[in-house]
C-alpha positions as CSV (number, residue, x, y, z in Angstrom):
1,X,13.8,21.7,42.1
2,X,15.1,21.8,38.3
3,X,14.5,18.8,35.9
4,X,16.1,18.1,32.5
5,X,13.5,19.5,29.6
6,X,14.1,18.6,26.0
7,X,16.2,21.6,25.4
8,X,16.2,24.0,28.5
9,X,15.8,23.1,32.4
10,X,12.3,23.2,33.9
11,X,11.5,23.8,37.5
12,X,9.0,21.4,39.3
13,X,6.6,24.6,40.0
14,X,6.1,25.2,36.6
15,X,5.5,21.4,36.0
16,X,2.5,21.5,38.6
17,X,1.0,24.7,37.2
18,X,1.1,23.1,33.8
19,X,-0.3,19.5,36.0
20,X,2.5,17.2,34.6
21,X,2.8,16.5,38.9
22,X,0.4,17.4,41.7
23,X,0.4,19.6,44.7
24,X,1.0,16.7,46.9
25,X,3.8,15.8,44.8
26,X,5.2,19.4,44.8
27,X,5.6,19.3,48.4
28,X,7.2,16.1,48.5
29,X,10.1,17.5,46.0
30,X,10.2,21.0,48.4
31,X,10.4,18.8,51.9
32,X,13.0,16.7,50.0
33,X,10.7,13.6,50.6
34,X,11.9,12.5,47.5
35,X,13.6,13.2,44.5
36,X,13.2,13.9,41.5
37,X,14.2,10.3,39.5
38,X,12.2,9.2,42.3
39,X,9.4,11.1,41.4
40,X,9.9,10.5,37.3
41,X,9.4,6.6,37.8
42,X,6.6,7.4,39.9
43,X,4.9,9.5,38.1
44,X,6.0,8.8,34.9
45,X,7.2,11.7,33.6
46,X,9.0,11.5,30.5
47,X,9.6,15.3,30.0
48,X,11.9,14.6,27.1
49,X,10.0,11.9,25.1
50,X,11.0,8.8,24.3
51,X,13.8,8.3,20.9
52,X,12.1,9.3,17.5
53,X,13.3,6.9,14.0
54,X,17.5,7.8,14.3
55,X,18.4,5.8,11.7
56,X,17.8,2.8,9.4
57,X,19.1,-0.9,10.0
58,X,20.2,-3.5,7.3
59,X,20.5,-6.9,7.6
60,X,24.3,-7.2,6.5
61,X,25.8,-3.6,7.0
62,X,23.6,-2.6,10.3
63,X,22.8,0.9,11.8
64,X,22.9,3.4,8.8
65,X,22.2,7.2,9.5
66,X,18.9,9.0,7.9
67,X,21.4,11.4,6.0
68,X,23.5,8.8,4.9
69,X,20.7,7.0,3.5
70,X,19.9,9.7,2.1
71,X,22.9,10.0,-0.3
72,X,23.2,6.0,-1.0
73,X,20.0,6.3,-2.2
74,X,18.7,3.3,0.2
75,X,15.5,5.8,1.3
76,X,14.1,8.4,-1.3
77,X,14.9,11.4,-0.7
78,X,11.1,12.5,0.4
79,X,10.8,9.6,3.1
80,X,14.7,10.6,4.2
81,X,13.9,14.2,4.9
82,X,10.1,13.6,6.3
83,X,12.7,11.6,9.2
84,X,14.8,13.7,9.5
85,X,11.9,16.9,9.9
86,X,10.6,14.3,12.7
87,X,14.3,14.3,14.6
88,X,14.3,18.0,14.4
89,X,10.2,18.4,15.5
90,X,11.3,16.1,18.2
91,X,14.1,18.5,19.7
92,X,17.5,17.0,18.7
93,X,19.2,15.5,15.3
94,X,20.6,11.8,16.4
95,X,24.3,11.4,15.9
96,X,24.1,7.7,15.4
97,X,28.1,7.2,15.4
98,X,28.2,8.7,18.9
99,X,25.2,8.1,20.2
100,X,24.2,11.9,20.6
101,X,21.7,14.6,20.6
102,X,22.7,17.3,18.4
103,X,20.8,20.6,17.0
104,X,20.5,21.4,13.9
105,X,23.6,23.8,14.0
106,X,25.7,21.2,15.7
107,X,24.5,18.6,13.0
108,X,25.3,20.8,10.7
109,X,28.9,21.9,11.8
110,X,29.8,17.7,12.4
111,X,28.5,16.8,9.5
112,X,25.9,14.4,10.7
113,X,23.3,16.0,8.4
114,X,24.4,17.6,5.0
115,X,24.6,21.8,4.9
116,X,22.4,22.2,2.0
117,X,19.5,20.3,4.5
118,X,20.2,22.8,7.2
119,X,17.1,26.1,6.2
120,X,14.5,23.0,6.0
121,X,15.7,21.4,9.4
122,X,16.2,24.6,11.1
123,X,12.2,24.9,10.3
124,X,11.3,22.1,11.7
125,X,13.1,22.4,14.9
126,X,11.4,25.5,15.1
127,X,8.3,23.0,17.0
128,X,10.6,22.2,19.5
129,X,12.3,25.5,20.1
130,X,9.0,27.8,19.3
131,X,8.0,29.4,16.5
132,X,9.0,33.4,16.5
133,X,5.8,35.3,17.3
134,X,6.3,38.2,14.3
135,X,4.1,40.4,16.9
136,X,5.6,39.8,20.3
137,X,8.4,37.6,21.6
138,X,6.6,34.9,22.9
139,X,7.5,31.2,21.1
140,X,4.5,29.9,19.3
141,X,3.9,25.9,20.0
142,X,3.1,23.9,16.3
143,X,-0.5,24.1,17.1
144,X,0.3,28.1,17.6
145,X,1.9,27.9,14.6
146,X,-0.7,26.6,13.1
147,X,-3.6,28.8,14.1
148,X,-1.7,31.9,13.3
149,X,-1.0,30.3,9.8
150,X,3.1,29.7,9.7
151,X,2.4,26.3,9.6
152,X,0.3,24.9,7.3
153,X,-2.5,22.2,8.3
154,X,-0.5,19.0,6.6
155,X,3.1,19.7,8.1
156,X,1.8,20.6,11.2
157,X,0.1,17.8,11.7
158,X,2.9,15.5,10.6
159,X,5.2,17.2,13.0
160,X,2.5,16.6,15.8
161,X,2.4,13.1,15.3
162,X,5.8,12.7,15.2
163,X,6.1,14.1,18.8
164,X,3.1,12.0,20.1
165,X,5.3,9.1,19.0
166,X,7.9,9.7,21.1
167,X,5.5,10.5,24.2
168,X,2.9,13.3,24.1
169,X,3.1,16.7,22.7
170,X,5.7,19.1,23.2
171,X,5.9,22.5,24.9
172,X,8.0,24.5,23.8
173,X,7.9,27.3,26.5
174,X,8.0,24.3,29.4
175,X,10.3,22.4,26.8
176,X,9.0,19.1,28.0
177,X,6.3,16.5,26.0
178,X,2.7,16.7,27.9
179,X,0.0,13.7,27.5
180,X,-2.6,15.1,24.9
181,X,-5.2,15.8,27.3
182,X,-3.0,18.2,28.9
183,X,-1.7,19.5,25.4
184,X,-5.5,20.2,24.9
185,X,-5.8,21.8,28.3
186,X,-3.2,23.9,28.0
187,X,-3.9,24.6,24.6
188,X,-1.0,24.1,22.5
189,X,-3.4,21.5,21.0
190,X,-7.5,20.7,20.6
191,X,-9.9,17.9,20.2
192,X,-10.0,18.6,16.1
193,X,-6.3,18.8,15.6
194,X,-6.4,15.8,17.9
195,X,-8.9,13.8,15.8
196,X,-7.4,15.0,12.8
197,X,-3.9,12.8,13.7
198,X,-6.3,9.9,13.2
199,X,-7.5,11.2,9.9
200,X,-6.3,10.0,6.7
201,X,-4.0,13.0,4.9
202,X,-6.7,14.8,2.8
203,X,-9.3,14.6,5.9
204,X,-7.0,16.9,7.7
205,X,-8.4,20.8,8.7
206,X,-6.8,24.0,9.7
207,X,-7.1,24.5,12.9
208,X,-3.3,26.3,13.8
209,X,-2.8,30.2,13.8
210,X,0.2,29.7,12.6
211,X,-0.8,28.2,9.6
212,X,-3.9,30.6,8.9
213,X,-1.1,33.2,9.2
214,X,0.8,31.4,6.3
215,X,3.9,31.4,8.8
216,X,4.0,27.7,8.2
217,X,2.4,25.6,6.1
218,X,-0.8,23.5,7.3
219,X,0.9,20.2,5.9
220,X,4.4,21.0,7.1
221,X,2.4,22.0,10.9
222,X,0.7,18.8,11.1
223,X,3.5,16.5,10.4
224,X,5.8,18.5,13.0
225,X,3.0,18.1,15.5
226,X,2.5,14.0,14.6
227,X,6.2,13.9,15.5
228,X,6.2,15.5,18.7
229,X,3.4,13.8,19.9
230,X,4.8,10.4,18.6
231,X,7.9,11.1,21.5
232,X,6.0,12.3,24.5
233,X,3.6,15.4,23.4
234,X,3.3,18.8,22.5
235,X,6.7,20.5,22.7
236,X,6.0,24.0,24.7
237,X,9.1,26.0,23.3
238,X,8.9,28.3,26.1
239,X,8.9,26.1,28.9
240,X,11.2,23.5,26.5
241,X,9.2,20.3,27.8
242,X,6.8,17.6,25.9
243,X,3.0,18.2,27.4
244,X,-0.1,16.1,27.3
245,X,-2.2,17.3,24.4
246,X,-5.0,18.4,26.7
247,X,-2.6,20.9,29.2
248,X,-1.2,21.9,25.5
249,X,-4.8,22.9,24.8
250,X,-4.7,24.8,28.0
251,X,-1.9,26.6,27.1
252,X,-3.2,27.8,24.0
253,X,-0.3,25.7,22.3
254,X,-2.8,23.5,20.7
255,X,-6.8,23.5,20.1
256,X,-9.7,21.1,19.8
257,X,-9.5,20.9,16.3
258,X,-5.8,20.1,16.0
259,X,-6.4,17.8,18.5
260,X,-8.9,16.1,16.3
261,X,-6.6,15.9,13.5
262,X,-3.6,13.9,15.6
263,X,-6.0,11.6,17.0
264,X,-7.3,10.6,13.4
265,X,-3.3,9.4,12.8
266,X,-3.0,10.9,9.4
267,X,-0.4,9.3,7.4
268,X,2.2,12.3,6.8
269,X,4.9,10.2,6.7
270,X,6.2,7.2,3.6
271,X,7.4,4.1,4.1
272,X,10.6,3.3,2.4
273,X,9.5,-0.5,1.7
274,X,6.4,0.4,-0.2
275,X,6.6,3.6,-0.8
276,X,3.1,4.3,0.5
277,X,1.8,6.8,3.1
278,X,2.2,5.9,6.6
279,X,1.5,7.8,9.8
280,X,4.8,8.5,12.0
281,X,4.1,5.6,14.9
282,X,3.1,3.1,12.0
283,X,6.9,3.8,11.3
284,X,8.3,3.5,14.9
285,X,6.2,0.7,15.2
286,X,8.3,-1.4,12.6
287,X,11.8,-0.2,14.5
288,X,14.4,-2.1,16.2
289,X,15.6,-1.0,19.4
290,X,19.6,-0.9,19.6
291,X,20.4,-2.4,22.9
292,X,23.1,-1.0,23.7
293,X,21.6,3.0,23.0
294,X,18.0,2.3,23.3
295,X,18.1,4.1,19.8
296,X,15.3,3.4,17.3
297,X,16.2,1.9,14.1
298,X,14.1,1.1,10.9
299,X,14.9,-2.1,9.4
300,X,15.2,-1.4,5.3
301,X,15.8,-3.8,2.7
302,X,19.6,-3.1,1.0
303,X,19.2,-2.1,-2.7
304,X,20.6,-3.9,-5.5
305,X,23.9,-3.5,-6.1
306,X,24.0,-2.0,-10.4
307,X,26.4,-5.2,-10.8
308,X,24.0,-7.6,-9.9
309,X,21.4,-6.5,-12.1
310,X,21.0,-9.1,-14.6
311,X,19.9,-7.5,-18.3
312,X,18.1,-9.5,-20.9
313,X,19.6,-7.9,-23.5
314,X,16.7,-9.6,-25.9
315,X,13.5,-8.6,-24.1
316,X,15.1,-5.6,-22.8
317,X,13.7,-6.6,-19.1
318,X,15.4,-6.3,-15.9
319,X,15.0,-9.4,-13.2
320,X,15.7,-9.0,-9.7
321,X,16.3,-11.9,-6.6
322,X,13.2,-12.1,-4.6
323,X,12.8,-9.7,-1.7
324,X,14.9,-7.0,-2.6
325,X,13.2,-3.6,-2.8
326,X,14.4,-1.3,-6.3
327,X,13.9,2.1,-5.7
328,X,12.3,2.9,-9.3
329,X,13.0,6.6,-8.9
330,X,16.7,5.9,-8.4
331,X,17.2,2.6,-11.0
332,X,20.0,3.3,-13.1
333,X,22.2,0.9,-15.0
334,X,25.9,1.6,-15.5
335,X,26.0,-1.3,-18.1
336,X,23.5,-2.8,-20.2
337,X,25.2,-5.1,-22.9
């Protein structure tokens, strides 16, 4: 019995040694009792997460691409690429013009996401594919990452609540997202790093081998691990499935004090309406769902056209209509007479 992981198949064995489905359960797959949608309703099993941020949404133009936004200056540049990281954390880059899942490579060869954002996004992806083990072959999990210090305690954190948002944490050797408690029993997460995802930025510890290894940075861990968890878990990038945090613990893919950190919600992330820190599901939770692709879109206030800037050439002051959001790091006038 084979089900769809988040980047690689996983068989229904290993999903009951890693307790994403019972024994009973097991059977019931092996006897052909029933199948296996059958047994995702049932069980609710959502071994590839639920849709991370793809995009932004504005009231006049509609679904706008991260990248895009990116270059028409309607999200920062920071808050664009902390999105983007999150896509990548979360196992795929969202082509939001056909409604696909790309990696990074692919988004890179069509153009969804610009070359020169490729190295950074290949990192990232890295917690949902695994982390390379620089002393044996096995793929490190963020929390992994993090304890053997290639992640450092901030990103992986981010990245783990970015994967929680979209349904539990993800295993990268199952490849599928795993509830927390299972991340933590598994130990690709633990109760610290969990608490520490409801902790406010600069409450956040190292916890990750990854990061204590200086493979990845603690910050750059973190967020990795806030994104994964934010779509269905800890990714497992051997087994390529999202597991719950406490069966990550278990698989050594994530500890206590990881654990810790994620359940704090730290606010890795910045929202592009007030330019202040925001944890990754405070972001989703603001998102429109597309009906027609189930795809989650942010809703972002259009910037001012430079023509409609109106200059008082005697006080020297801009004015602006109500509710429309200037980007002060990006403000330039191509006139002022």
């Amino acid at each position: 019995m084979i089900f769809d992981g988040v980047r690689k198949p996983v068989t229904a064995k290993q999903l009951h040694e890693c307790d994403v489905i019972d024994k009973p359960t097991l059977k019931d797959l092996q006897a052909a009792k029933k199948s296996i949608p059958e047994i995702s309703v049932e069980k609710k099993v959502n071994l590839k997460g639920t849709s991370p941020i793809a995009g932004i949404i504005l009231e006049k133009r509609g679904k706008v691409s991260l990248s895009e936004a990116k270059k028409e200056m309607l999200l920062s540049p920071e808050c664009a690429d902390l999105l983007l990281e999150a896509q990548a954390a979360t196992g795929h880059i969202i082509d939001l013009k056909n409604n696909k899942k790309l990696t990074v490579d692919e988004a890179c060869t069509n153009e969804t996401v610009d070359s020169s954002d490729r190295d950074r996004l290949m990192e990232a992806e890295k917690a949902a594919v695994g982390y390379k083990d620089p002393y044996s072959a096995k793929p490190l999990s963020v929390f992994e990452a993090m304890k053997k210090g290639l992640v450092d305690d901030d990103t992986g954190l981010r990245l783990l609540q970015a994967q929680e948002s979209v349904g539990g944490i993800l295993d990268p050797k199952l490849s599928v997202f795993l509830p927390k408690y299972t991340a933590i029993k598994r130990k690709i997460l633990d109760e610290n790093t969990d608490r520490s995802l409801k902790k406010s930025p600069n409450q956040t510890s190292v916890v990750f081998e990854a990061m204590k290894k200086g493979l990845v940075d603690d910050e750059t861990g973190l967020r990795l691990l806030q994104a994964q968890e934010s779509v269905g878990g800890i990714l497992d990038p051997n087994l390529s499935v999202f597991l719950p945090k406490d069966t990550a613990i278990e698989r050594k893919i994530l500890d206590e004090n990881a654990n810790r950190s994620l359940t704090q919600n730290p606010k890795c992330y910045i929202d592009p309406e007030t330019e202040e820190a925001v944890s990754y599901n405070d972001l989703k939770k603001r998102c429109k769902t597309e009906p027609k692709t189930g795809l989650l879109l942010l809703p972002v206030t259009e910037k001012l056209a430079d023509s409609e800037l109106i200059f008082d050439g005697l006080s020297n002051k801009c004015s602006f209509p109500p509710n429309v959001l200037i980007f002060s790091w990006k403000l330039r006038l191509q006139q002022a007479i």
